[in-house]
Biopython code that builds the backbone (N, CA, C, O; Angstrom):
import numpy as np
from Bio.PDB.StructureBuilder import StructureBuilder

atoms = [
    (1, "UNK", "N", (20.556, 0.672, -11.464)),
    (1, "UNK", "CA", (19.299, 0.717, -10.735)),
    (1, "UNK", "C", (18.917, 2.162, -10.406)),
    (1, "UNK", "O", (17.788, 2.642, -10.507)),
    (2, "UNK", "N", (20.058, 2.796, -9.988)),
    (2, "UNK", "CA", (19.589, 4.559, -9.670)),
    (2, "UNK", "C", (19.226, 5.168, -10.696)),
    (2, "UNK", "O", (18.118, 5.701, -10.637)),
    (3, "UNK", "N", (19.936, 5.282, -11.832)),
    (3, "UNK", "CA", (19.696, 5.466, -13.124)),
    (3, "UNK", "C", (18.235, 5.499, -13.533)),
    (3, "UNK", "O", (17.566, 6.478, -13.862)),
    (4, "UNK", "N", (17.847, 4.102, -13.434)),
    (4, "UNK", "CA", (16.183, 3.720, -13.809)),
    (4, "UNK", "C", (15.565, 4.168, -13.228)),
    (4, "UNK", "O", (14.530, 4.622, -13.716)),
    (5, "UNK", "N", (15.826, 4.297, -11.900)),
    (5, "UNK", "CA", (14.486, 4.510, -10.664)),
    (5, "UNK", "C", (14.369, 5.966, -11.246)),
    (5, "UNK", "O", (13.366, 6.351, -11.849)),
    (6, "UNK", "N", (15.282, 6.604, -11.057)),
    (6, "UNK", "CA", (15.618, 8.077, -11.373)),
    (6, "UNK", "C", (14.267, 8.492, -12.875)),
    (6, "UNK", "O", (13.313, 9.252, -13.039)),
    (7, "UNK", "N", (14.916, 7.563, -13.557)),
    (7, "UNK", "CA", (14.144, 8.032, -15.309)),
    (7, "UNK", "C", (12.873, 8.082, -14.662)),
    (7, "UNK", "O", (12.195, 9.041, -14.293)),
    (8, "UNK", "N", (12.712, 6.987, -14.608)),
    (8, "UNK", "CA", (10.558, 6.295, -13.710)),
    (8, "UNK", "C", (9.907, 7.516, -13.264)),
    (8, "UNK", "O", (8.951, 8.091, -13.786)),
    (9, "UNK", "N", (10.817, 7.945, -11.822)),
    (9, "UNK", "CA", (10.260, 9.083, -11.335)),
    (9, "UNK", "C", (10.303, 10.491, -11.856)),
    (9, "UNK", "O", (9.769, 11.506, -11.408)),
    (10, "UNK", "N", (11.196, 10.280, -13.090)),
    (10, "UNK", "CA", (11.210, 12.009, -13.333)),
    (10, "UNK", "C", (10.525, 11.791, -14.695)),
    (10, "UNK", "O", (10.704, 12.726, -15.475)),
    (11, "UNK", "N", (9.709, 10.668, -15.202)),
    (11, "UNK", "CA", (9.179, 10.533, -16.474)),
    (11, "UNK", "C", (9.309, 10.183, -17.664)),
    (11, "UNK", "O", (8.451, 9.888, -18.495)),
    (12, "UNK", "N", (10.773, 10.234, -17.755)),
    (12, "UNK", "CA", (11.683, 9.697, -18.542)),
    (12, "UNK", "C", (11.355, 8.549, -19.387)),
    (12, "UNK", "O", (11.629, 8.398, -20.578)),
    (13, "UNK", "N", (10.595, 7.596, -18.430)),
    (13, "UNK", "CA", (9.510, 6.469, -19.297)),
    (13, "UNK", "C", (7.980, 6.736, -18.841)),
    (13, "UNK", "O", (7.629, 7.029, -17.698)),
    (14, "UNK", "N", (7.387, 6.622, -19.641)),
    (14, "UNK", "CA", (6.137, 7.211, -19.431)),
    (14, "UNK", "C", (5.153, 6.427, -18.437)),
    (14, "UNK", "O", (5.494, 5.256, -18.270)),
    (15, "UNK", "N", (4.274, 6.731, -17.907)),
    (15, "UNK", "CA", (3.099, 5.602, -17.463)),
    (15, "UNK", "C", (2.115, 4.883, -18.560)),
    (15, "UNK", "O", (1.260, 5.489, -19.206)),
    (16, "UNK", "N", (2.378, 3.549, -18.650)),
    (16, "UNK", "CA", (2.347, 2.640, -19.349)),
    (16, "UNK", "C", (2.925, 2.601, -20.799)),
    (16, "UNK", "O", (2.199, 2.444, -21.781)),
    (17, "UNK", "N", (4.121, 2.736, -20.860)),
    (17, "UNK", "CA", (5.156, 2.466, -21.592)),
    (17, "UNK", "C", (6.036, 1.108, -21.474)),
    (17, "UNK", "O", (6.536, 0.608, -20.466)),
    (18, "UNK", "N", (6.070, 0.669, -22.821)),
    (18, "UNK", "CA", (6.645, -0.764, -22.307)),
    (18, "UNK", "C", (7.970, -0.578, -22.607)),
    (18, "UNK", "O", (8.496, 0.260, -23.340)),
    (19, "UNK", "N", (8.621, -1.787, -21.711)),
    (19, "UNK", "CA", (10.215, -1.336, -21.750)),
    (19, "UNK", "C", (11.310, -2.862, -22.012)),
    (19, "UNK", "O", (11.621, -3.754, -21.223)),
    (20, "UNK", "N", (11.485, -2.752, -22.721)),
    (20, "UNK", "CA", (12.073, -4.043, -23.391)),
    (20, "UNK", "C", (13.491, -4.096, -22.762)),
    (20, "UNK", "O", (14.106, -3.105, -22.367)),
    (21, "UNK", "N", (13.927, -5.369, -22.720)),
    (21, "UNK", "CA", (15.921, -4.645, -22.034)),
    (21, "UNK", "C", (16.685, -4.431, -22.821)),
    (21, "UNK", "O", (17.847, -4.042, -22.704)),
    (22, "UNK", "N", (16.005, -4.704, -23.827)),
    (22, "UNK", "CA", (17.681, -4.081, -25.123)),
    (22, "UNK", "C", (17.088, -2.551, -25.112)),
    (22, "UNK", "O", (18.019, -1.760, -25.268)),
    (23, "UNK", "N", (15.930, -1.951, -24.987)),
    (23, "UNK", "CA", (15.634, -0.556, -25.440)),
    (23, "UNK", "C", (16.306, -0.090, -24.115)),
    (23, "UNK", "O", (17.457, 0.332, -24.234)),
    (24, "UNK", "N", (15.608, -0.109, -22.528)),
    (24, "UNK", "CA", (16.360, 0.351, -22.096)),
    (24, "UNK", "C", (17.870, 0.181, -21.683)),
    (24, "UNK", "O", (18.506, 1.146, -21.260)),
    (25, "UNK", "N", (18.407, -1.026, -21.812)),
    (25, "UNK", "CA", (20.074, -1.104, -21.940)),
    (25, "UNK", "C", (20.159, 0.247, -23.324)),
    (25, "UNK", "O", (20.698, 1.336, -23.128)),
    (26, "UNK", "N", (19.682, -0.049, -24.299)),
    (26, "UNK", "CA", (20.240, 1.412, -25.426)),
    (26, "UNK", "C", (20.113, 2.578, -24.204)),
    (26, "UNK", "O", (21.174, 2.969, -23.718)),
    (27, "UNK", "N", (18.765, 3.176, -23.663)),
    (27, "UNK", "CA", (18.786, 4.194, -23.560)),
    (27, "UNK", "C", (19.161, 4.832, -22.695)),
    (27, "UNK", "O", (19.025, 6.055, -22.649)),
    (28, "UNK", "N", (19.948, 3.843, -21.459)),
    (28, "UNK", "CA", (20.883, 4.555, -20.467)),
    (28, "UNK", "C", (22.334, 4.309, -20.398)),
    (28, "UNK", "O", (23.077, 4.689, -19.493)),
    (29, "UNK", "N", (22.768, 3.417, -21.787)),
    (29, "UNK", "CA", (23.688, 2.959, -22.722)),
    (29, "UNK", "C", (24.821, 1.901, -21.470)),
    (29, "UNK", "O", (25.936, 1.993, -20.958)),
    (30, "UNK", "N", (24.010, 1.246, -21.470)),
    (30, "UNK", "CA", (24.331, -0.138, -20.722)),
    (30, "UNK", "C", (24.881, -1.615, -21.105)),
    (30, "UNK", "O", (25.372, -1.385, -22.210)),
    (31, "UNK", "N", (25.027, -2.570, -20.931)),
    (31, "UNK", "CA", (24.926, -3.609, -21.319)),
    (31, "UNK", "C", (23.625, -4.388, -20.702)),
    (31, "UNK", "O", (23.255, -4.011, -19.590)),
    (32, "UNK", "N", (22.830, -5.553, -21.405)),
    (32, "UNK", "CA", (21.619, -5.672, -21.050)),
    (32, "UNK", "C", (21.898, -5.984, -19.159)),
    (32, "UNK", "O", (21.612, -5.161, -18.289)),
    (33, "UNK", "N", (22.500, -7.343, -18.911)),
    (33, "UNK", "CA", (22.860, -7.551, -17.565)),
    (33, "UNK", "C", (22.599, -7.033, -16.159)),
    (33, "UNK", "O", (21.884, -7.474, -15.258)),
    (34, "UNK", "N", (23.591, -5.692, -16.256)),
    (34, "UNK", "CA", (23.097, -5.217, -14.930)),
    (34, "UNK", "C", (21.539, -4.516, -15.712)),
    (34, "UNK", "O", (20.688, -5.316, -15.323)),
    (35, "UNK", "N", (20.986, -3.716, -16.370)),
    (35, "UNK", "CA", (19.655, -3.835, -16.811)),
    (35, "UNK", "C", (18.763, -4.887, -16.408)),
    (35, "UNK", "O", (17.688, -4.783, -15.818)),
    (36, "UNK", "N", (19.090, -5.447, -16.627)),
    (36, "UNK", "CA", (18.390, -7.256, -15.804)),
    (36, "UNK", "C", (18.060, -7.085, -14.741)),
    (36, "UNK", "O", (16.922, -7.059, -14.272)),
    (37, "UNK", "N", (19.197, -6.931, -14.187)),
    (37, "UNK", "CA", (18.888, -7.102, -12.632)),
    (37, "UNK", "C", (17.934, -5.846, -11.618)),
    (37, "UNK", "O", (17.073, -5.782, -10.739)),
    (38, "UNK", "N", (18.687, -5.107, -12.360)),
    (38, "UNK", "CA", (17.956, -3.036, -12.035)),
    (38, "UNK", "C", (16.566, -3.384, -12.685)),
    (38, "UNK", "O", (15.765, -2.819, -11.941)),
    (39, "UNK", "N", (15.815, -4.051, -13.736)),
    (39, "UNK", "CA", (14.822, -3.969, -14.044)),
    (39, "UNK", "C", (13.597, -4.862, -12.889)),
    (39, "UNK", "O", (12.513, -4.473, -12.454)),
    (40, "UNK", "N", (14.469, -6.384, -12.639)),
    (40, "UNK", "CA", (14.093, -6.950, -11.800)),
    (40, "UNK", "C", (13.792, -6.779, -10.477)),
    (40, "UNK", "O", (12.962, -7.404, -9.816)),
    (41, "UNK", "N", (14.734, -5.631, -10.027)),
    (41, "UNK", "CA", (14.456, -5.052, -8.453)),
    (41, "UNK", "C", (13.748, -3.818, -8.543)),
    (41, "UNK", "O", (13.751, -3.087, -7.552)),
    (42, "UNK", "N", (13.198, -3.501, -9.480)),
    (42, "UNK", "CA", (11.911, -2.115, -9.770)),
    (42, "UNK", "C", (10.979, -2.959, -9.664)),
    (42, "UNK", "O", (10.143, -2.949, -8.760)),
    (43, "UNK", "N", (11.060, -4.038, -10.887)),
    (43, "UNK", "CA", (9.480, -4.559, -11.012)),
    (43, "UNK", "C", (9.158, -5.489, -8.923)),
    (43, "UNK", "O", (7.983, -5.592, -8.572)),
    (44, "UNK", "N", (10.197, -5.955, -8.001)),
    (44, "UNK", "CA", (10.297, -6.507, -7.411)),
    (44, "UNK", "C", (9.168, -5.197, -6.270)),
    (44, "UNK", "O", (8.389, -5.532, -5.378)),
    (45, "UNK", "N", (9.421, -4.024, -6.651)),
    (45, "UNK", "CA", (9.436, -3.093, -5.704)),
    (45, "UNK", "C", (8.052, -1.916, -6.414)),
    (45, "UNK", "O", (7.636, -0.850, -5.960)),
    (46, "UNK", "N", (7.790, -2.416, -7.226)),
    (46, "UNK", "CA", (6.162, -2.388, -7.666)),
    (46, "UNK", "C", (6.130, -0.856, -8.552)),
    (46, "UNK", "O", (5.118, -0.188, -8.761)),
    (47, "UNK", "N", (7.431, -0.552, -8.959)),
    (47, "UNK", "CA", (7.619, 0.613, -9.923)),
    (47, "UNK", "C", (7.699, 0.378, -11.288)),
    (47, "UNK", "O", (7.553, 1.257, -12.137)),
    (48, "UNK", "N", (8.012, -1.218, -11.600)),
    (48, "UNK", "CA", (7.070, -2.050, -13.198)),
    (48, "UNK", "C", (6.368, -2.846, -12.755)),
    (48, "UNK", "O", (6.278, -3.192, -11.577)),
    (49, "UNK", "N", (5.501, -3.412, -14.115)),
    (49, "UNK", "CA", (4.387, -4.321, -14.085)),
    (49, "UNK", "C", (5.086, -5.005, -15.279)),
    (49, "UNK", "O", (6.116, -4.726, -15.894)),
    (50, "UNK", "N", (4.180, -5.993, -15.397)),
    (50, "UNK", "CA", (4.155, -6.984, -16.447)),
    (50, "UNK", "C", (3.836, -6.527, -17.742)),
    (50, "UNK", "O", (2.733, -5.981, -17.757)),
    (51, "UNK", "N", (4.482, -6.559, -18.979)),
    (51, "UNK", "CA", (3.528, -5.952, -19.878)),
    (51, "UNK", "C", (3.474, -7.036, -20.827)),
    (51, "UNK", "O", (3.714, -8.201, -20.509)),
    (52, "UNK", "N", (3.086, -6.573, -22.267)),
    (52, "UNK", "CA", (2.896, -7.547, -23.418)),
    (52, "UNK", "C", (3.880, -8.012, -23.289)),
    (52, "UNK", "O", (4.829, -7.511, -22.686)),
    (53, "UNK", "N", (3.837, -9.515, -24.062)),
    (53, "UNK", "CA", (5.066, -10.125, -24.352)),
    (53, "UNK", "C", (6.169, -10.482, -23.148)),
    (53, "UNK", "O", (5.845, -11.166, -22.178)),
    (54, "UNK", "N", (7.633, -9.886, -23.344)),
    (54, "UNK", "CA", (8.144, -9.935, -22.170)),
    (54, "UNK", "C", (8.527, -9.052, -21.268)),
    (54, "UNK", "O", (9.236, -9.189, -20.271)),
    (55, "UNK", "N", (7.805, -7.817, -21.863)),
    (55, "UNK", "CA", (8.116, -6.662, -22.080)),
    (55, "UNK", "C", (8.004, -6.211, -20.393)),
    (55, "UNK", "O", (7.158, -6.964, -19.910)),
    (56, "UNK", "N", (8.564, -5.220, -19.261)),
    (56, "UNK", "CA", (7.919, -4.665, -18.281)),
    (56, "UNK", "C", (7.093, -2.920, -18.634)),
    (56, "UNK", "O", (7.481, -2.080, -19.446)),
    (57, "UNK", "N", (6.193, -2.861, -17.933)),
    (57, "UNK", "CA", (5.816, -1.583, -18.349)),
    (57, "UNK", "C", (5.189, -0.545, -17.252)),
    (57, "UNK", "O", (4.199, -1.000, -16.681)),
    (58, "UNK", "N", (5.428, 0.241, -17.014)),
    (58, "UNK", "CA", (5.368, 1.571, -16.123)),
    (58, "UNK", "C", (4.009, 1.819, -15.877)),
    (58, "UNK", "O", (3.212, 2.299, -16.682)),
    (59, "UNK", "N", (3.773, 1.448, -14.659)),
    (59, "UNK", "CA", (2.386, 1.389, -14.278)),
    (59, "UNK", "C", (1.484, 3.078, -14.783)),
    (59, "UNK", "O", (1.755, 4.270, -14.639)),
    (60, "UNK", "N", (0.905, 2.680, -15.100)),
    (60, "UNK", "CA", (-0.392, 3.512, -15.453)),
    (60, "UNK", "C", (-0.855, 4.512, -14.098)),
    (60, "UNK", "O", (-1.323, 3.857, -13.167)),
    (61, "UNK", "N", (-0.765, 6.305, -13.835)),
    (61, "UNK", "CA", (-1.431, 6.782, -13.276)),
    (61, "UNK", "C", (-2.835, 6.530, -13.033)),
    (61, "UNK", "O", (-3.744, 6.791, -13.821)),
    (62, "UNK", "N", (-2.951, 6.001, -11.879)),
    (62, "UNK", "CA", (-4.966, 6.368, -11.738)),
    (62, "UNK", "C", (-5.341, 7.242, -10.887)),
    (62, "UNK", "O", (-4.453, 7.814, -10.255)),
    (63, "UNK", "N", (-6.715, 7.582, -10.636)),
    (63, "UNK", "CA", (-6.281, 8.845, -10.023)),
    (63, "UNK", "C", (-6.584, 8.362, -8.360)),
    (63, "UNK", "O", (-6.300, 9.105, -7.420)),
    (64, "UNK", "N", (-7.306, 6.780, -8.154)),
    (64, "UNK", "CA", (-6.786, 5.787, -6.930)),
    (64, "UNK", "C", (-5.584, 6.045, -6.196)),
    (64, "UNK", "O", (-5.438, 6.346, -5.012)),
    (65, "UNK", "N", (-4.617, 5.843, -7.261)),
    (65, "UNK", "CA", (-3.314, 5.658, -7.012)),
    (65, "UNK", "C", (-2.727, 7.340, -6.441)),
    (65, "UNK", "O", (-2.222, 7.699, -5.377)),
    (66, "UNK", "N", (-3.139, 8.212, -7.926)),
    (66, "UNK", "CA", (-2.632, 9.760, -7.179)),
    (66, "UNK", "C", (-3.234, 10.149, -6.075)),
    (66, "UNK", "O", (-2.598, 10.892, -5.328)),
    (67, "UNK", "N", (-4.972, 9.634, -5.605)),
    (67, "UNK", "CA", (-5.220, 10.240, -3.851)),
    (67, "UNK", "C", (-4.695, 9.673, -2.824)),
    (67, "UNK", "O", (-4.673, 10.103, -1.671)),
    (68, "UNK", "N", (-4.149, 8.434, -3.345)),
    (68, "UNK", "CA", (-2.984, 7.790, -2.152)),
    (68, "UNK", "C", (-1.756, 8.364, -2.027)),
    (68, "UNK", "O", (-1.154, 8.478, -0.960)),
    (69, "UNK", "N", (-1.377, 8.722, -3.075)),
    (69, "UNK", "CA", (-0.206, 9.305, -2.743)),
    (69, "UNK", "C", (0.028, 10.822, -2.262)),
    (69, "UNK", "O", (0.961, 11.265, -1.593)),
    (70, "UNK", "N", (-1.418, 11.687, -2.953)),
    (70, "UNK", "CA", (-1.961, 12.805, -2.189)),
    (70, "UNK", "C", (-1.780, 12.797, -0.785)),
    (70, "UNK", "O", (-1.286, 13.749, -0.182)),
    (71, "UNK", "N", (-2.193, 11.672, -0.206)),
    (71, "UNK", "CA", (-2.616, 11.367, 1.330)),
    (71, "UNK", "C", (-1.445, 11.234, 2.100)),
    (71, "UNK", "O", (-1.157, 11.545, 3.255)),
    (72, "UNK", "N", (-0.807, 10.663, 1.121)),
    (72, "UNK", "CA", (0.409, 10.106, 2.114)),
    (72, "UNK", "C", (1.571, 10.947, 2.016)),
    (72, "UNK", "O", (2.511, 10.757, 2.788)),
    (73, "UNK", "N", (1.616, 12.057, 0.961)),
    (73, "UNK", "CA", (2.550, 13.397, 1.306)),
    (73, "UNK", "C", (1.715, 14.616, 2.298)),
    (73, "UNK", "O", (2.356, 15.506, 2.856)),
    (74, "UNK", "N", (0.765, 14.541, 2.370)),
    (74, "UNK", "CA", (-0.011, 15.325, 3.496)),
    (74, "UNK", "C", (0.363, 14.879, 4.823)),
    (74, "UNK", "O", (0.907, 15.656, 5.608)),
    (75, "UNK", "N", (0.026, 13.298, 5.218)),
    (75, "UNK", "CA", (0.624, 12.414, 6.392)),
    (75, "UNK", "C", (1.888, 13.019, 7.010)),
    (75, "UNK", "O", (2.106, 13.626, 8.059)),
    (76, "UNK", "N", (2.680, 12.610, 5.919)),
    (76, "UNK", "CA", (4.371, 12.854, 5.870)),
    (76, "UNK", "C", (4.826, 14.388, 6.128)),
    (76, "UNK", "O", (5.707, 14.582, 6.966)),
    (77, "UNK", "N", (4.330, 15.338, 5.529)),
    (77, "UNK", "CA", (4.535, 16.690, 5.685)),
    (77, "UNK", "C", (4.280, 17.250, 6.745)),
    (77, "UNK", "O", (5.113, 17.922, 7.354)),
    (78, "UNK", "N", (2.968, 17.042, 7.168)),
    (78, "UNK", "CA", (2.117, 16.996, 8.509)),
    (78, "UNK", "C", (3.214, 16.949, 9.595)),
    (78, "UNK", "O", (3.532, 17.879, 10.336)),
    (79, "UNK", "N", (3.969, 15.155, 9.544)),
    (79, "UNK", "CA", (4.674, 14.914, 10.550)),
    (79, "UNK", "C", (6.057, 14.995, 11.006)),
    (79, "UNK", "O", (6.650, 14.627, 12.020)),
    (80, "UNK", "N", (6.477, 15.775, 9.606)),
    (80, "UNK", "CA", (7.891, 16.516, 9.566)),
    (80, "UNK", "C", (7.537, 18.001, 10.026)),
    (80, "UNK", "O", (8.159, 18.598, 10.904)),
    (81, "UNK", "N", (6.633, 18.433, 9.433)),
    (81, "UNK", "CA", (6.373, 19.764, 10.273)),
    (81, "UNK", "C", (6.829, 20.012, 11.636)),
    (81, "UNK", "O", (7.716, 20.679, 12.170)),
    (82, "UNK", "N", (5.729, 19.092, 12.065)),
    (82, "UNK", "CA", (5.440, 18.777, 13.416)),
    (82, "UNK", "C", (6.899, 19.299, 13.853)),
    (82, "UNK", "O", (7.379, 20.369, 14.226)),
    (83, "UNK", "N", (7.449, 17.721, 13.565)),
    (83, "UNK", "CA", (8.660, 17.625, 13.985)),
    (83, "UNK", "C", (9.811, 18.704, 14.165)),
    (83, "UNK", "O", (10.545, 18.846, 15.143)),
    (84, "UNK", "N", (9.789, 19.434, 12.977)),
    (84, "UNK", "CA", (11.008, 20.558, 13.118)),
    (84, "UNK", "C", (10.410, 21.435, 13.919)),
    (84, "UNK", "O", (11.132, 22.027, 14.721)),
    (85, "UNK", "N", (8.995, 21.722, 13.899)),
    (85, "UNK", "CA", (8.758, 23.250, 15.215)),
    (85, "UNK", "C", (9.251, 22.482, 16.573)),
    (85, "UNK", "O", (9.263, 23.077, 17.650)),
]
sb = StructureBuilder()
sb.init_structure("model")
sb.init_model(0)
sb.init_chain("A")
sb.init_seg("    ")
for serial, (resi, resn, name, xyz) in enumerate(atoms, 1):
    if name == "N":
        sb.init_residue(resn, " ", resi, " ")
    sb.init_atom(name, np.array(xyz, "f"), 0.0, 1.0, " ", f" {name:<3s}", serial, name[0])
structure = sb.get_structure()
């Protein structure tokens, strides 16, 4: 599961890339199984989507999505600032 989350966020699979479990069991050289389950608690936690087939696939940047997240490291920074002065 760290493994994956890890790839997701550092790009490793692209935004909207589909991800099959035998490809990624190959590509973090796994057995499918725990893949299963690590795939199931991403998509559970809204870091996959549904894709073709049975495929899950890496949600798509919008730029919706990047001013929310704009917002909400401004929020956050803001209130750690704060905090350490």
């Amino acid at each position: 599961y760290a493994q994956l989350r890890e790839a997701i966020m550092t790009g490793r699979f692209a935004p909207g890339q589909l991800l099959s479990l035998r490809s990624v069991a190959e590509a973090v050289g796994s057995s499918t199984m725990p893949v299963r389950a690590a795939l199931t608690r991403l998509q559970a936690e809204g870091a996959l989507i549904d894709g073709a087939g049975r495929a899950l696939m890496v949600p798509p940047m919008t730029l919706e999505l990047l001013e929310e997240l704009r917002d909400v490291r401004i929020a956050l920074e803001g209130a750690v600032a704060k905090r350490a002065a």
